[in-house]
N, CA, C and O atoms as a GROMACS GRO file, in nm:
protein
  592
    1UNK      N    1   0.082  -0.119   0.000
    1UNK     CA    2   0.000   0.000   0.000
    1UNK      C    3   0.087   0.125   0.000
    1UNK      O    4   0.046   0.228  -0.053
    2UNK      N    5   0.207   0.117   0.059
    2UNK     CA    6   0.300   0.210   0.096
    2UNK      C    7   0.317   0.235  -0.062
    2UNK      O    8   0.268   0.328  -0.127
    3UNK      N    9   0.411   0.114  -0.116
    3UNK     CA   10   0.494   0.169  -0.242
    3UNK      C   11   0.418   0.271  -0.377
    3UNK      O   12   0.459   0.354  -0.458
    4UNK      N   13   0.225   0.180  -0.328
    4UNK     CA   14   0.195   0.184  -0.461
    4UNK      C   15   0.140   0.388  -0.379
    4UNK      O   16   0.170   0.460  -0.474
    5UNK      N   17   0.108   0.442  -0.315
    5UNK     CA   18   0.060   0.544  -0.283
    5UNK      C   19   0.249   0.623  -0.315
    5UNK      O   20   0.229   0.708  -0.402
    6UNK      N   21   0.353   0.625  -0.290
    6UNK     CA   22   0.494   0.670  -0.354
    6UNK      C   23   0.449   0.666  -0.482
    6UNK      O   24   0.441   0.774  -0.539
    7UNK      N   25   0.411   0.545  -0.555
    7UNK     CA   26   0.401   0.616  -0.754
    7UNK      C   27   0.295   0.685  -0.749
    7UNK      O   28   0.308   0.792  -0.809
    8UNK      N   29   0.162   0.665  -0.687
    8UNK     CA   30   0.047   0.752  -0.733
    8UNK      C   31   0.130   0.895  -0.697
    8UNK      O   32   0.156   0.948  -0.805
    9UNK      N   33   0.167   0.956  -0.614
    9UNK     CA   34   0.252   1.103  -0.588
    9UNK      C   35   0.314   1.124  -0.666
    9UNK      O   36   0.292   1.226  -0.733
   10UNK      N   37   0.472   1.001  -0.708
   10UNK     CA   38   0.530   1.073  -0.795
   10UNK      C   39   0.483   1.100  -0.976
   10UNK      O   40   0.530   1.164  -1.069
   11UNK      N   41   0.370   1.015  -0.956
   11UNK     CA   42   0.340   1.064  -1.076
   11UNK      C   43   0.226   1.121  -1.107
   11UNK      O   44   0.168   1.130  -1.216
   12UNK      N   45   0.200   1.158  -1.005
   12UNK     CA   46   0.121   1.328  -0.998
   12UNK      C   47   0.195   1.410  -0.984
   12UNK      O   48   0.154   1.508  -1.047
   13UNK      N   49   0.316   1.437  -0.919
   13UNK     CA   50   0.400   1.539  -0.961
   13UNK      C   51   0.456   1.541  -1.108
   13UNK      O   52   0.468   1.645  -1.172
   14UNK      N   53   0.495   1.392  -1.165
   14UNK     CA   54   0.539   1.417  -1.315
   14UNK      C   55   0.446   1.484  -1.422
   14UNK      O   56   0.485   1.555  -1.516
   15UNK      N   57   0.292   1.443  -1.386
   15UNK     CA   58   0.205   1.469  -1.493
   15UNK      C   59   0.184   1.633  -1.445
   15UNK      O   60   0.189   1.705  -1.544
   16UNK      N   61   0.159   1.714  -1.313
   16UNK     CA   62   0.163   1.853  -1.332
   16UNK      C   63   0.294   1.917  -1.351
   16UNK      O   64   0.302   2.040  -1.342
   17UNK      N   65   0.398   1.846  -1.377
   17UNK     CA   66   0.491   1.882  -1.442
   17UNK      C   67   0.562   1.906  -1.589
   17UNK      O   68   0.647   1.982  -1.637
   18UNK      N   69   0.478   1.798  -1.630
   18UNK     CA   70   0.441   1.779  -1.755
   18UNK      C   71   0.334   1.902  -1.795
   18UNK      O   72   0.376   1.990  -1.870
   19UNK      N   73   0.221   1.907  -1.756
   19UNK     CA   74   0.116   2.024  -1.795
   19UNK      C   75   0.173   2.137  -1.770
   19UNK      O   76   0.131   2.207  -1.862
   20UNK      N   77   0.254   2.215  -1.692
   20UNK     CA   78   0.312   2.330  -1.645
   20UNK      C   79   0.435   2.374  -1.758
   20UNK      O   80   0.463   2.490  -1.788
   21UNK      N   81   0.492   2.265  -1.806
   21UNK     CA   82   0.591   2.307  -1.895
   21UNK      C   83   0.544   2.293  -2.044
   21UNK      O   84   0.595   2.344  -2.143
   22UNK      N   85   0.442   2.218  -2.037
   22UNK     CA   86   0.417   2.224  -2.201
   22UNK      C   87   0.269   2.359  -2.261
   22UNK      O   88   0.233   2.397  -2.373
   23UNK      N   89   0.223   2.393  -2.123
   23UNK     CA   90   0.149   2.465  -2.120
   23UNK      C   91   0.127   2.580  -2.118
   23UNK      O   92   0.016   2.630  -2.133
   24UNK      N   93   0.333   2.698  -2.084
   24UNK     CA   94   0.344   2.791  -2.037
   24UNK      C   95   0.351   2.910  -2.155
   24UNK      O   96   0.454   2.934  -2.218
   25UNK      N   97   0.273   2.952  -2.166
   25UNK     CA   98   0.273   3.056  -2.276
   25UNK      C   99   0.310   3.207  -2.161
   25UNK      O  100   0.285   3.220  -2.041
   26UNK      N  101   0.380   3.306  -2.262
   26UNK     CA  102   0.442   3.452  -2.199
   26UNK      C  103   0.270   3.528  -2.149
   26UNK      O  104   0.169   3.498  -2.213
   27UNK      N  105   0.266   3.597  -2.065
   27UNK     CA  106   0.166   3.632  -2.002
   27UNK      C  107   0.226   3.800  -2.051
   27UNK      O  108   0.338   3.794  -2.104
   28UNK      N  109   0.181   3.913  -2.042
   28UNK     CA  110   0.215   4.045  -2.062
   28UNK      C  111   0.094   4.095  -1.997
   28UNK      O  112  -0.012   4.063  -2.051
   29UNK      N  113   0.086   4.187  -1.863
   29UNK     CA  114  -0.054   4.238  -1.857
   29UNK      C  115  -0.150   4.158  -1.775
   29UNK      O  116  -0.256   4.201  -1.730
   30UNK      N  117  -0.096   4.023  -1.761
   30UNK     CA  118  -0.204   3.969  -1.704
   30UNK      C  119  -0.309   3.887  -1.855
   30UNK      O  120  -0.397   3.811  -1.816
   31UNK      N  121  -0.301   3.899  -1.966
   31UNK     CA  122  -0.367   3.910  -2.070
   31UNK      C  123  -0.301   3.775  -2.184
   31UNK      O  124  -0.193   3.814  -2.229
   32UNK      N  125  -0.332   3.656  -2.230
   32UNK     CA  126  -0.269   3.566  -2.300
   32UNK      C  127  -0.272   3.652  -2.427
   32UNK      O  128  -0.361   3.736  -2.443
   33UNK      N  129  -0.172   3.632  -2.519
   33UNK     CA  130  -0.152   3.696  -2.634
   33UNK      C  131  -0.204   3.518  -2.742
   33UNK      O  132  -0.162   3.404  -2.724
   34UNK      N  133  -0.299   3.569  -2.841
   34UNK     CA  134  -0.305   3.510  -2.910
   34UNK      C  135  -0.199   3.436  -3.044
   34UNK      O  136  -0.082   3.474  -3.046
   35UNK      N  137  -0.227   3.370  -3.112
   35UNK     CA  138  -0.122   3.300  -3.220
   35UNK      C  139  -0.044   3.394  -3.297
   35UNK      O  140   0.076   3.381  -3.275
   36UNK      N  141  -0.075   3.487  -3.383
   36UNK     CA  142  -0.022   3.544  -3.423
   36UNK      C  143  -0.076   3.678  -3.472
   36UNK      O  144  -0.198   3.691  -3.487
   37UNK      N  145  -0.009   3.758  -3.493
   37UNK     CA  146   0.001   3.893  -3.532
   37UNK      C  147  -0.065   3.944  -3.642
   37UNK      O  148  -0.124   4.051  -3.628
   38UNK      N  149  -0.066   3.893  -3.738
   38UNK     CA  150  -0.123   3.848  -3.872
   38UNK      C  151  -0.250   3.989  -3.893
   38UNK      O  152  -0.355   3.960  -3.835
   39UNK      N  153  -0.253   4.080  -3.939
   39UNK     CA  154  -0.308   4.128  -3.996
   39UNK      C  155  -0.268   4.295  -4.016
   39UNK      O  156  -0.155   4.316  -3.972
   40UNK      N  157  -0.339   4.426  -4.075
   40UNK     CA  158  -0.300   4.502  -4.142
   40UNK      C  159  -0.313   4.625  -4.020
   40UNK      O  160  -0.426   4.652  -3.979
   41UNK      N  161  -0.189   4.699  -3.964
   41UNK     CA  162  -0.210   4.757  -3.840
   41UNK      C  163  -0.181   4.965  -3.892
   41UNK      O  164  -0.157   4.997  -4.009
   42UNK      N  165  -0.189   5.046  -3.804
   42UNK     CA  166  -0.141   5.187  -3.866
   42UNK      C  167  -0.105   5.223  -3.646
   42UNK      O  168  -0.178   5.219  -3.547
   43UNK      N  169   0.064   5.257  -3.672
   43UNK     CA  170   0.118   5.290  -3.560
   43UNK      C  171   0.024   5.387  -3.468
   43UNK      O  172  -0.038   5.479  -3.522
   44UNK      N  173   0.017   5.371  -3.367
   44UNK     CA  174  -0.084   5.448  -3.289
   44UNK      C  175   0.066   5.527  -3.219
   44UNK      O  176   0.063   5.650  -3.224
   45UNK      N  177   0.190   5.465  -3.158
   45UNK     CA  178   0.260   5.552  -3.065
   45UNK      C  179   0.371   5.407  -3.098
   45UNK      O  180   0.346   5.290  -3.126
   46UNK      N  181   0.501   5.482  -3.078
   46UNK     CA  182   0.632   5.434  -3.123
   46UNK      C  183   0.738   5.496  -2.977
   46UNK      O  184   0.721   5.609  -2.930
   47UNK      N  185   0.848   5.393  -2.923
   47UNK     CA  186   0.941   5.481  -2.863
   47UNK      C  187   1.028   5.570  -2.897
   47UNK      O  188   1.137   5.514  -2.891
   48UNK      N  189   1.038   5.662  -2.924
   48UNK     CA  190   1.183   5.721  -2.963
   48UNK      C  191   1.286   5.719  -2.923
   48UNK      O  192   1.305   5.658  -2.817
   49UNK      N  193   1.400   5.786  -2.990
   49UNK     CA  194   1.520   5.783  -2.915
   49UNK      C  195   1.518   5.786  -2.754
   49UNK      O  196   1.569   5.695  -2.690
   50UNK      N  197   1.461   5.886  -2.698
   50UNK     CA  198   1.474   5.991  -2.604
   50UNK      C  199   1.387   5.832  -2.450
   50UNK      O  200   1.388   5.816  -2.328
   51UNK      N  201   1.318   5.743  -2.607
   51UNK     CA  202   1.270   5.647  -2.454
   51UNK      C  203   1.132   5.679  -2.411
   51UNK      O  204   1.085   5.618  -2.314
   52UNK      N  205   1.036   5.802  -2.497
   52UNK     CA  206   0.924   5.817  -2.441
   52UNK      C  207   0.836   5.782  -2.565
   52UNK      O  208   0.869   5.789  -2.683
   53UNK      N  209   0.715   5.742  -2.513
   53UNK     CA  210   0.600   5.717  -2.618
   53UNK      C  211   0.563   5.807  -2.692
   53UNK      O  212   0.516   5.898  -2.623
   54UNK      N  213   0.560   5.831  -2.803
   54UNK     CA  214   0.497   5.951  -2.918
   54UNK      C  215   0.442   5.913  -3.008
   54UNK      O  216   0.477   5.801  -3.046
   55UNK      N  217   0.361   5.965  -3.068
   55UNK     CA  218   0.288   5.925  -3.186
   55UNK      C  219   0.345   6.016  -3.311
   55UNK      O  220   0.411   6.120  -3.311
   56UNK      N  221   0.294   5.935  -3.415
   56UNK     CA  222   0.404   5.922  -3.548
   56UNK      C  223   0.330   6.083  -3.582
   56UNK      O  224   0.229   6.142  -3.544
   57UNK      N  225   0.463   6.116  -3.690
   57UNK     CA  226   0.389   6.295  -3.753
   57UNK      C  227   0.250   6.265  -3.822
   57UNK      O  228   0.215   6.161  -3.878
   58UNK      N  229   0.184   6.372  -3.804
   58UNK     CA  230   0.066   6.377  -3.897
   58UNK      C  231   0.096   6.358  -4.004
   58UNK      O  232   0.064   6.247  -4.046
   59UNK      N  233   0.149   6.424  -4.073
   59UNK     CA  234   0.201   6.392  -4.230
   59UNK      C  235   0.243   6.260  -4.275
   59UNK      O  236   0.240   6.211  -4.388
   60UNK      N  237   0.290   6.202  -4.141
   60UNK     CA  238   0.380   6.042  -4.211
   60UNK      C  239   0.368   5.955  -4.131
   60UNK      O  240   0.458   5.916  -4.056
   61UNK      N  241   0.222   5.900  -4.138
   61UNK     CA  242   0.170   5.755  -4.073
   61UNK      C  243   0.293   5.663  -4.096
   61UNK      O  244   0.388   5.678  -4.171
   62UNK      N  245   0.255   5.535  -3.984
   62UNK     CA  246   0.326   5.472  -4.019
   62UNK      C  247   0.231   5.344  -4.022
   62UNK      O  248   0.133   5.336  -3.948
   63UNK      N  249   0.273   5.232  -4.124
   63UNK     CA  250   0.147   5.140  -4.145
   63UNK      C  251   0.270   4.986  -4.119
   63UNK      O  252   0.391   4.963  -4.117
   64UNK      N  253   0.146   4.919  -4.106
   64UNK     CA  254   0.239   4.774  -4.081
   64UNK      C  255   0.141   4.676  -4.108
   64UNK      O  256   0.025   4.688  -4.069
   65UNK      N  257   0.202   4.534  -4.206
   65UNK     CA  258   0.098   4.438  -4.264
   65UNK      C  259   0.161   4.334  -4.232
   65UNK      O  260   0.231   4.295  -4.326
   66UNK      N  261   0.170   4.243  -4.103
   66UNK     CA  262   0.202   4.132  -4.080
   66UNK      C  263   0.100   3.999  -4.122
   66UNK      O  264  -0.006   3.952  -4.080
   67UNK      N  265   0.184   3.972  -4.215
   67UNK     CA  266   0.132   3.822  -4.281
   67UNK      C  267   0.192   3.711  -4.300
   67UNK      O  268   0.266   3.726  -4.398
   68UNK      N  269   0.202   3.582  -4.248
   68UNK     CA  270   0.209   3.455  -4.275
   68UNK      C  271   0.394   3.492  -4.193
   68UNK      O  272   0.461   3.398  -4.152
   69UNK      N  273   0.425   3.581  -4.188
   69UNK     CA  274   0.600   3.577  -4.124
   69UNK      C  275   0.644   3.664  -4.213
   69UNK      O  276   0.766   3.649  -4.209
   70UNK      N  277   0.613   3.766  -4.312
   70UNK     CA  278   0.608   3.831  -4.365
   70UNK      C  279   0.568   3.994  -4.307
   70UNK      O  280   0.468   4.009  -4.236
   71UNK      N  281   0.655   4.107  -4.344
   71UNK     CA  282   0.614   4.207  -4.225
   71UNK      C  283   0.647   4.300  -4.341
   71UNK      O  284   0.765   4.306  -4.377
   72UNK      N  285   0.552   4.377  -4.403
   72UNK     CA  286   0.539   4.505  -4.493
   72UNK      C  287   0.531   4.627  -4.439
   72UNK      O  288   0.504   4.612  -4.320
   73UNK      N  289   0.542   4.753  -4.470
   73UNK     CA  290   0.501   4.846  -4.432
   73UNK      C  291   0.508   4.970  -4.488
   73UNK      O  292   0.545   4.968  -4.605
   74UNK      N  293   0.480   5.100  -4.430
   74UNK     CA  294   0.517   5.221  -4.492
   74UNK      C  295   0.535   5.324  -4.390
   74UNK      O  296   0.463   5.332  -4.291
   75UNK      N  297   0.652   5.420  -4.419
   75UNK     CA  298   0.665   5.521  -4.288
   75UNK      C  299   0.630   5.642  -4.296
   75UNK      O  300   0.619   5.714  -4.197
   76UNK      N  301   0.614   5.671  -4.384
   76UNK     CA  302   0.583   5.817  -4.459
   76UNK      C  303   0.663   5.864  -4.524
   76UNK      O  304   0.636   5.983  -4.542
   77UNK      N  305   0.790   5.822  -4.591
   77UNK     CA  306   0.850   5.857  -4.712
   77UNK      C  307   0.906   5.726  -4.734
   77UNK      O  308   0.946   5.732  -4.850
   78UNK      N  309   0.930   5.614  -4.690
   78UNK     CA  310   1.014   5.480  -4.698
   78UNK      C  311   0.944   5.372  -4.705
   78UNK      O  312   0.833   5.417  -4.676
   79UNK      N  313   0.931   5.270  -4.722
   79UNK     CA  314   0.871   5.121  -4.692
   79UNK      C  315   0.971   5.021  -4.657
   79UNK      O  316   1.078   5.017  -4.717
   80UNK      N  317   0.936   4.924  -4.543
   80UNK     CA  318   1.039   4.857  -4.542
   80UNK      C  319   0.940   4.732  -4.588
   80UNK      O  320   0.831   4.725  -4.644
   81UNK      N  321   1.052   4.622  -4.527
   81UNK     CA  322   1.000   4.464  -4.558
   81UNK      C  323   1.122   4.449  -4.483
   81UNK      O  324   1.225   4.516  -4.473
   82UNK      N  325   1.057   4.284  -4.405
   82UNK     CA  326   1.123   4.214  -4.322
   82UNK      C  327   1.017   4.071  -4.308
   82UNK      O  328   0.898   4.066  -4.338
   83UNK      N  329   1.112   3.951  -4.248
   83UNK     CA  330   1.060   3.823  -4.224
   83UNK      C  331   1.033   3.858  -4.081
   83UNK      O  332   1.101   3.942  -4.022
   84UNK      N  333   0.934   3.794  -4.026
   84UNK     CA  334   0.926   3.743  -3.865
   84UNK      C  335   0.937   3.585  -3.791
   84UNK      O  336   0.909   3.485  -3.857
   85UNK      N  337   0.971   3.578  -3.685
   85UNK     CA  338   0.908   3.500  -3.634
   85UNK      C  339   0.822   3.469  -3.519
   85UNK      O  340   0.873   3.506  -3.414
   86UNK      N  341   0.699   3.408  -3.507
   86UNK     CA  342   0.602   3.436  -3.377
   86UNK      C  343   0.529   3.307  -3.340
   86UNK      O  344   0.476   3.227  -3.417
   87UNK      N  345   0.537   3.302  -3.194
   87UNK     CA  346   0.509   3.164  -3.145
   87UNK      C  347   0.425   3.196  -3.003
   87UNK      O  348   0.506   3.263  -2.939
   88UNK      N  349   0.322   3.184  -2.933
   88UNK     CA  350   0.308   3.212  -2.792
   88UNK      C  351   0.335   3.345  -2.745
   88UNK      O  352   0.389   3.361  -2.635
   89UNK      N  353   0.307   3.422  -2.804
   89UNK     CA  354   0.355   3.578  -2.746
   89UNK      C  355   0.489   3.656  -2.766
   89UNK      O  356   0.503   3.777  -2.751
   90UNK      N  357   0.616   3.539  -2.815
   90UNK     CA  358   0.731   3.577  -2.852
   90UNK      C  359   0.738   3.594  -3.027
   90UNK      O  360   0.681   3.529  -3.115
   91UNK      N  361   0.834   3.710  -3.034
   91UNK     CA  362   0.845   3.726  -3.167
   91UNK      C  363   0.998   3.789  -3.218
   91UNK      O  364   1.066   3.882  -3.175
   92UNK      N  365   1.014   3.714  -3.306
   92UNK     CA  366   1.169   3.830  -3.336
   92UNK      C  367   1.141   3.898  -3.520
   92UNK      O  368   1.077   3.845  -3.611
   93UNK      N  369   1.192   3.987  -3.518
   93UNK     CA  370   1.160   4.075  -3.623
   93UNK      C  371   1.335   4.139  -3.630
   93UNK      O  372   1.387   4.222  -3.556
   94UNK      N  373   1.390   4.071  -3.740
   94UNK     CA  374   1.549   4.127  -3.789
   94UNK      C  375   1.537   4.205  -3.815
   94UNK      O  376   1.443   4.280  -3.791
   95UNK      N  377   1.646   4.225  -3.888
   95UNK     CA  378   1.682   4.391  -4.000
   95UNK      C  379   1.612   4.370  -4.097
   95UNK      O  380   1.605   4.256  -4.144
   96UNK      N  381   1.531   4.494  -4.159
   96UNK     CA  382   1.448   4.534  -4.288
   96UNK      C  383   1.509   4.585  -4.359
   96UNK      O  384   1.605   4.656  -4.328
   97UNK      N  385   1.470   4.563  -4.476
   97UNK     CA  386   1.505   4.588  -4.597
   97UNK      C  387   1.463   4.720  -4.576
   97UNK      O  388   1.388   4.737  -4.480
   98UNK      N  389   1.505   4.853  -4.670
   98UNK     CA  390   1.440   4.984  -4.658
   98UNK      C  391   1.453   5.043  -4.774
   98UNK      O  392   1.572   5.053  -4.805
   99UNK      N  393   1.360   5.101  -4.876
   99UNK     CA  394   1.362   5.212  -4.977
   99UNK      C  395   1.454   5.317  -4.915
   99UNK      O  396   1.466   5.352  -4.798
  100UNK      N  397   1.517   5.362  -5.034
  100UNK     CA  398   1.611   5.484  -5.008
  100UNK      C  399   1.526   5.617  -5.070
  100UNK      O  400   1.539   5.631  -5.192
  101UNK      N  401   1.454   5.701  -5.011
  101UNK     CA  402   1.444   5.788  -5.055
  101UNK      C  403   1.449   5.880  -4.983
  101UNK      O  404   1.461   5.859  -4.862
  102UNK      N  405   1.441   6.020  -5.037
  102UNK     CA  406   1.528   6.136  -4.971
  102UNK      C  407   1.400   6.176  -4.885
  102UNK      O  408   1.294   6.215  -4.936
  103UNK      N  409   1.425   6.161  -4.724
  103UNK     CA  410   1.290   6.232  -4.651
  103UNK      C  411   1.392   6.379  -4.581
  103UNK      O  412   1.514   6.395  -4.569
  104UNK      N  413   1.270   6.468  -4.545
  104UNK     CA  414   1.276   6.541  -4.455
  104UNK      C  415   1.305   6.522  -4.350
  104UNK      O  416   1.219   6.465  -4.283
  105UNK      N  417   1.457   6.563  -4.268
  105UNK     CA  418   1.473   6.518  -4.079
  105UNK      C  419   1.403   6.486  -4.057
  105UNK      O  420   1.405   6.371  -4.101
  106UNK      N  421   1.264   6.513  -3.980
  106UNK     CA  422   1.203   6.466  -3.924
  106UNK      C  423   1.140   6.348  -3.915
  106UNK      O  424   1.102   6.285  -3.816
  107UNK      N  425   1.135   6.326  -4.035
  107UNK     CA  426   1.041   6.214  -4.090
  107UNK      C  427   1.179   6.099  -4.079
  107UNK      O  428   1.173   5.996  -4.012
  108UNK      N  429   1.259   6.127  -4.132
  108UNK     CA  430   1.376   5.988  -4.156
  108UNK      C  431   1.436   6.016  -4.001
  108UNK      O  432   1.548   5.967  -3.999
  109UNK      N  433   1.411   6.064  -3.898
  109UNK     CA  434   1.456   6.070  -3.772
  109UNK      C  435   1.348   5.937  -3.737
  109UNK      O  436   1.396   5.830  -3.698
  110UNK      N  437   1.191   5.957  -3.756
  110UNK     CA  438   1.083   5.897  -3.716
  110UNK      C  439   1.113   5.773  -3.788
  110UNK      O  440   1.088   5.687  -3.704
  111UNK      N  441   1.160   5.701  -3.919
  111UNK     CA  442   1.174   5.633  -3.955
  111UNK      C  443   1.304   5.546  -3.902
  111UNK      O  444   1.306   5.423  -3.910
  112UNK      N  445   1.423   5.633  -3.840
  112UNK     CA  446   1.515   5.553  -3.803
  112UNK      C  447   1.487   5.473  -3.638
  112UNK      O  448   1.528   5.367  -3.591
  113UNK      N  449   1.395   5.584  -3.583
  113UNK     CA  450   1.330   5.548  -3.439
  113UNK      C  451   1.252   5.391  -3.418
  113UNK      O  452   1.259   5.314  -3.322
  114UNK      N  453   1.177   5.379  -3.548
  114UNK     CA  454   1.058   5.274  -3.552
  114UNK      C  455   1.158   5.169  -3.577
  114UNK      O  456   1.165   5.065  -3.511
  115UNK      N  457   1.234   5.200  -3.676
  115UNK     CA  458   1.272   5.034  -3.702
  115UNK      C  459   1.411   5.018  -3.594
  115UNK      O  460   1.454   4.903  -3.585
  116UNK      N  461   1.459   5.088  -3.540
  116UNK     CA  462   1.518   5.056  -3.433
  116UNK      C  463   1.457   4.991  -3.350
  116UNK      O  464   1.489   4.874  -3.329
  117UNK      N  465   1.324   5.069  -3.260
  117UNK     CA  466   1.202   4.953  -3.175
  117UNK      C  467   1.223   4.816  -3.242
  117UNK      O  468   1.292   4.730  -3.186
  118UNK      N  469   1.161   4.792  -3.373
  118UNK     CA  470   1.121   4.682  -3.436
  118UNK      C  471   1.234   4.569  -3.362
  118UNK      O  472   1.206   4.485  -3.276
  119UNK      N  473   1.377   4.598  -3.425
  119UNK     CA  474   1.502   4.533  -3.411
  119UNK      C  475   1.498   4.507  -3.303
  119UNK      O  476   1.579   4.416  -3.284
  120UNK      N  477   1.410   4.554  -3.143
  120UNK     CA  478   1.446   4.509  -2.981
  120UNK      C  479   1.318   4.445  -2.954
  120UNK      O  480   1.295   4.402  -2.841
  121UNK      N  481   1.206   4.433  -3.073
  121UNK     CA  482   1.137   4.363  -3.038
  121UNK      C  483   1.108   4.229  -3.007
  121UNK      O  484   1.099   4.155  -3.105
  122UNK      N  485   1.084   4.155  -2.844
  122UNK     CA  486   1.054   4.030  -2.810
  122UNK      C  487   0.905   4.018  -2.771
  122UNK      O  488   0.897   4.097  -2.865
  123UNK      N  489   0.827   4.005  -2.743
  123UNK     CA  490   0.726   4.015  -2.759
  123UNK      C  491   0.605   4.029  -2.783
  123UNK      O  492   0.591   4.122  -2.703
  124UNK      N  493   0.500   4.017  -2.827
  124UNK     CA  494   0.394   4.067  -2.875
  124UNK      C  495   0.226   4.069  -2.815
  124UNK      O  496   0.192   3.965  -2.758
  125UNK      N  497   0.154   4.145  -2.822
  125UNK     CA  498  -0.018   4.110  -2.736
  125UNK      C  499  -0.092   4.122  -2.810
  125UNK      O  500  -0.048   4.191  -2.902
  126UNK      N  501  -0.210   4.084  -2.827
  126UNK     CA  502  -0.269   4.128  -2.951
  126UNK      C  503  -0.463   4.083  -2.847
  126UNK      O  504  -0.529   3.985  -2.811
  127UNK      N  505  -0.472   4.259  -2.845
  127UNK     CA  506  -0.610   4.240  -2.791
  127UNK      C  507  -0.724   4.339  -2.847
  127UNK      O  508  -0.724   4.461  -2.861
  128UNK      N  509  -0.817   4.243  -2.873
  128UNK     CA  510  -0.942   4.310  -2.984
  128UNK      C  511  -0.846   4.385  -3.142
  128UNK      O  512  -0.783   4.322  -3.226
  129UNK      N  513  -0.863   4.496  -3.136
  129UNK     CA  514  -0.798   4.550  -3.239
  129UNK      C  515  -0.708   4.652  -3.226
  129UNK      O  516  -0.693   4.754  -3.293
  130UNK      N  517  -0.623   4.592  -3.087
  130UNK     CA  518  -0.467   4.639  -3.074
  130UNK      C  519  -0.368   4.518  -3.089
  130UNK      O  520  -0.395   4.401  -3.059
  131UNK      N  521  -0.258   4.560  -3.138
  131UNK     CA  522  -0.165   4.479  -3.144
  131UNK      C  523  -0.046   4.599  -3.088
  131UNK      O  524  -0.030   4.714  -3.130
  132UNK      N  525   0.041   4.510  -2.955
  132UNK     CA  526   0.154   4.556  -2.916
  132UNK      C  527   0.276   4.516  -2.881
  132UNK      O  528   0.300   4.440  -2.787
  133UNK      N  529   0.370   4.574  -2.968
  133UNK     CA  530   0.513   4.499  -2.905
  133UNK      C  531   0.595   4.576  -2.821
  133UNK      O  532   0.607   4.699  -2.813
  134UNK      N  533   0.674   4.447  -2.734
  134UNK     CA  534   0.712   4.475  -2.644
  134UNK      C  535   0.910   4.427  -2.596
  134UNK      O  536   0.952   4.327  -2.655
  135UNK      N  537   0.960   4.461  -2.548
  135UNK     CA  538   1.128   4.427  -2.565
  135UNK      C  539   1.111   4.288  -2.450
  135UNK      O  540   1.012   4.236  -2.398
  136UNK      N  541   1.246   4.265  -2.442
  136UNK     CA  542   1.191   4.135  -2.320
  136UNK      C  543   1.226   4.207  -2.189
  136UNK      O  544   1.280   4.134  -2.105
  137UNK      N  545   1.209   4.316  -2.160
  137UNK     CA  546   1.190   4.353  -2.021
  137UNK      C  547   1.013   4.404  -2.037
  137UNK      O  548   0.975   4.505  -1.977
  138UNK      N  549   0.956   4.355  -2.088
  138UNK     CA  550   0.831   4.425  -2.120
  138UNK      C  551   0.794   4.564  -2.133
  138UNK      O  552   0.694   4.628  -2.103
  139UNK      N  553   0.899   4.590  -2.184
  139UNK     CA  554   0.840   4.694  -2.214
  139UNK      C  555   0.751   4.759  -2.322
  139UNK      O  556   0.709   4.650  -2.362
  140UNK      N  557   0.690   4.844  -2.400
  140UNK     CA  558   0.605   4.879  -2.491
  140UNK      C  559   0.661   4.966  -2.605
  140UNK      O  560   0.656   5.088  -2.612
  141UNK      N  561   0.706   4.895  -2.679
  141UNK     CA  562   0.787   4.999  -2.762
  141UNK      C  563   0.712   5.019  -2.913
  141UNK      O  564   0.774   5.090  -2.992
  142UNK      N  565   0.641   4.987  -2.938
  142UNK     CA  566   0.532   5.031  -3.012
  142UNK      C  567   0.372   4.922  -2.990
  142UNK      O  568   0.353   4.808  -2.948
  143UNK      N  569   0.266   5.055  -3.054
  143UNK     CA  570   0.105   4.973  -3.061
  143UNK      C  571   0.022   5.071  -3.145
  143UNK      O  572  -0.006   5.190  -3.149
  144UNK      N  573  -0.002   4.964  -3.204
  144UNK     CA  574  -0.071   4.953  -3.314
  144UNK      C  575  -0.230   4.945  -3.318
  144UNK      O  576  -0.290   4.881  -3.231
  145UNK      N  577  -0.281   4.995  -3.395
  145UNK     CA  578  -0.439   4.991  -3.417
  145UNK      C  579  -0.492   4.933  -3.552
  145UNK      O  580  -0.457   4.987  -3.657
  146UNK      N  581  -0.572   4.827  -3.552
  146UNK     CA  582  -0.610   4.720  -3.694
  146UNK      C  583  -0.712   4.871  -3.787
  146UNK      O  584  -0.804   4.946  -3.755
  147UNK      N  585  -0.619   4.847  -3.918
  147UNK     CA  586  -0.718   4.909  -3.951
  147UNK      C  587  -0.789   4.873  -4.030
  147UNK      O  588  -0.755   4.764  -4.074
  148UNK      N  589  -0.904   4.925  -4.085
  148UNK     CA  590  -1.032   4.899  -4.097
  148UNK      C  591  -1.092   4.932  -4.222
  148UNK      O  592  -1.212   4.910  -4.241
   0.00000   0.00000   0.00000
């Protein structure tokens, strides 16, 4: 009775051990982030250099079309393209490709800001029709609004 009540324990500890590790998806917020990212977003607020949240110039939205691992976009004088990858709330997003064309400071300041974020991005949330990424200290370095 002894031995067989030792396996029923230890393998109730193996099996919630088993469920705990195959089960653990990144939490952000308190909030599970769904599968993937996947659809057509326009920057609501980006970090800048300086480390604070701002929203992009009036003149030069910035748009973003994540599809299939595929990541399009436009900044207001540039477009990039880049591959992703996204699994459980984690995501990595490399270096983009970028059009060369001649912007105004401001705008190619705003353009060098975003895809810098992009490059520290580890994470991602995606709730109702926000999508937000985040570095792996959680932080929020850009969010996005689906548009419509």
């Amino acid at each position: 009775m002894i031995n067989r009540l030792k396996y029923s324990k230890s393998r109730i500890y193996f099996i919630l051990g088993f469920i705990l590790l195959f089960s653990f998806t990144p939490v952000i917020e308190g909030k599970e982030p769904i599968s993937s990212p996947d659809g057509t977003w326009i920057v609501e607020q980006y970090r800048n250099g300086n480390g604070e949240l701002i929203s992009p110039l009036p003149d030069a939205p910035i748009s973003a079309m994540f599809l299939q691992e595929n990541l399009t976009g436009k900044m207001g004088c540039n477009e990039y393209a880049t591959q992703y990858t996204a699994a459980g709330g984690a995501i990595l997003i490399p270096s983009s490709t970028v059009t060369q064309n001649v912007c105004s400071p401001s705008v190619k300041a705003q353009e060098d800001e975003y895809l810098q974020d992009l490059k520290h991005v580890a994470l991602y949330q995606v709730n109702e029709s926000r999508l937000s990424l985040f570095d792996d200290d959680e932080e929020l370095l850009v969010s996005y609004i689906a548009q419509v």
